[in-house]
C-alpha positions in Angstrom: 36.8 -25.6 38.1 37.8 -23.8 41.1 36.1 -20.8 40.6 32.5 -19.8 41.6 29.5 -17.8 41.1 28.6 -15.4 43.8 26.0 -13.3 44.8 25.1 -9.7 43.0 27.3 -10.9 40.0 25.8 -10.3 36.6 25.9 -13.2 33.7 25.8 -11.6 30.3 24.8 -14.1 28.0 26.5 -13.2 24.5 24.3 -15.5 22.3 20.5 -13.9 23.8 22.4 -10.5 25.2 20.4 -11.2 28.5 21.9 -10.2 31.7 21.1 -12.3 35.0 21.6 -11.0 38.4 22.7 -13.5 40.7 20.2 -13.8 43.5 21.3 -16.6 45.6 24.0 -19.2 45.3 24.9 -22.7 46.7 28.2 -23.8 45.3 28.1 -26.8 47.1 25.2 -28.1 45.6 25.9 -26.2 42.1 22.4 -24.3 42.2 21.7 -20.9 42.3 18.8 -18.3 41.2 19.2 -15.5 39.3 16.4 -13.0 37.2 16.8 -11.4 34.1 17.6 -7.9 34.4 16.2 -7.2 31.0 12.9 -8.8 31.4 9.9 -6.6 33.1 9.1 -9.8 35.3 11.1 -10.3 37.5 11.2 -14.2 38.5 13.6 -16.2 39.7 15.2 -18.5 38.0 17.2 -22.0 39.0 20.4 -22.2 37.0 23.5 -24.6 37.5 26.5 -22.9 38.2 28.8 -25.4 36.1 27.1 -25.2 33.8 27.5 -20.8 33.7 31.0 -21.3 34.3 31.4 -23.7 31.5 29.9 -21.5 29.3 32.1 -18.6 30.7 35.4 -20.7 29.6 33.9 -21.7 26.1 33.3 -17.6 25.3 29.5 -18.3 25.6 28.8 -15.5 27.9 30.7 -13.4 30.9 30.5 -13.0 34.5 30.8 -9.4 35.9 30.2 -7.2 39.2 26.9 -5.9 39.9 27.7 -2.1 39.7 24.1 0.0 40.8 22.7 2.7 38.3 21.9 4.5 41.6 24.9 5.1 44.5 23.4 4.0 47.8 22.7 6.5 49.9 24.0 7.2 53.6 22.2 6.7 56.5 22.9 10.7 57.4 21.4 11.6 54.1 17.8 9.9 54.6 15.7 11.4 56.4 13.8 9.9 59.4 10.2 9.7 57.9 12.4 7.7 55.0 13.8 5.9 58.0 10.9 4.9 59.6 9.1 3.7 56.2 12.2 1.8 55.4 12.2 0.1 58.9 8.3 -0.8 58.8 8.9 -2.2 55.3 12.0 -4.2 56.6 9.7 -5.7 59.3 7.1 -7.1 57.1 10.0 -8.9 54.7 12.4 -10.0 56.7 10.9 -13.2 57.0 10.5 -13.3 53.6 14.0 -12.0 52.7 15.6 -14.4 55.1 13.9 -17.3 53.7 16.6 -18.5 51.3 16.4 -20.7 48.9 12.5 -21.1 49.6 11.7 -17.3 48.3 13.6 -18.3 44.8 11.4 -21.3 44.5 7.9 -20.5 43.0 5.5 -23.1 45.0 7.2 -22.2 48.1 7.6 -18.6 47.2 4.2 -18.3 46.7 3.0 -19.9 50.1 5.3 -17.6 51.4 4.1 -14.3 50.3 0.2 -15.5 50.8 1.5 -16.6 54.8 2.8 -13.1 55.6 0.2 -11.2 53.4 -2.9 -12.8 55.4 -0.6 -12.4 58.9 0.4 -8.3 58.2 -3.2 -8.3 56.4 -1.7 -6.8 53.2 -2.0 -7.8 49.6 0.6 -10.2 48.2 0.7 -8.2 45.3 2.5 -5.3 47.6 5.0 -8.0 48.4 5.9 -8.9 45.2 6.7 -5.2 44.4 8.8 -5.1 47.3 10.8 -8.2 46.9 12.0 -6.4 43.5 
């Protein structure tokens, strides 16, 4: 198949009606992670991307654009208090953002989010929230 799965796509999965966001991807190695955008917890998931596509030519389920609820908003309309929390936020999860595949992965996700919580001295569970 020369076709791929990219990142911000949603996978509708007809038979369960689940719909998986498309985290990461890795074509290459035909890996990616998605979560399930109907489930409350939010966790990633390891999926094979031949497998999706397969499953997309048998009718089993469809791959679509991730189109936001919300419409982003422009840098002139956010104000600069909503600037500066956005940029402090930013600089405690970078690293952790940046730290693809390994933040999909749950052992190393973990060790992660423990590493930067006890080096910015928050709690990991303030992570979490923000990763989602």
């Amino acid at each position: 198949m020369d076709r791929s799965i990219c990142v911000n796509q949603v996978i509708i999965d007809f038979e369960s009606g689940s719909e998986f966001l498309v985290l990461w991807s890795d074509p290459a190695n035909d890996i990616g992670y998605w979560y399930n955008l109907k489930e409350r917890a939010r966790v990633p998931i390891l999926f094979s991307i031949q497998k999706i596509l397969k499953h997309e030519a048998d009718g089993l389920c469809e791959i679509k654009p991730y189109i936001p609820e919300k419409e982003s908003r422009t840098e002139e309309n956010i104000s600069e208090t909503e600037k500066r929390h956005r940029d402090h936020i930013w600089s405690i999860m970078q690293e952790l953002v940046e730290a693809e595949p390994d933040i999909y992965n749950v052992k190393s996700r973990t060790a992660l989010l423990k590493k930067v919580a006890i080096e910015k001295g928050l709690k990991t569970n303030n992570l979490y929230a923000w990763l989602d």
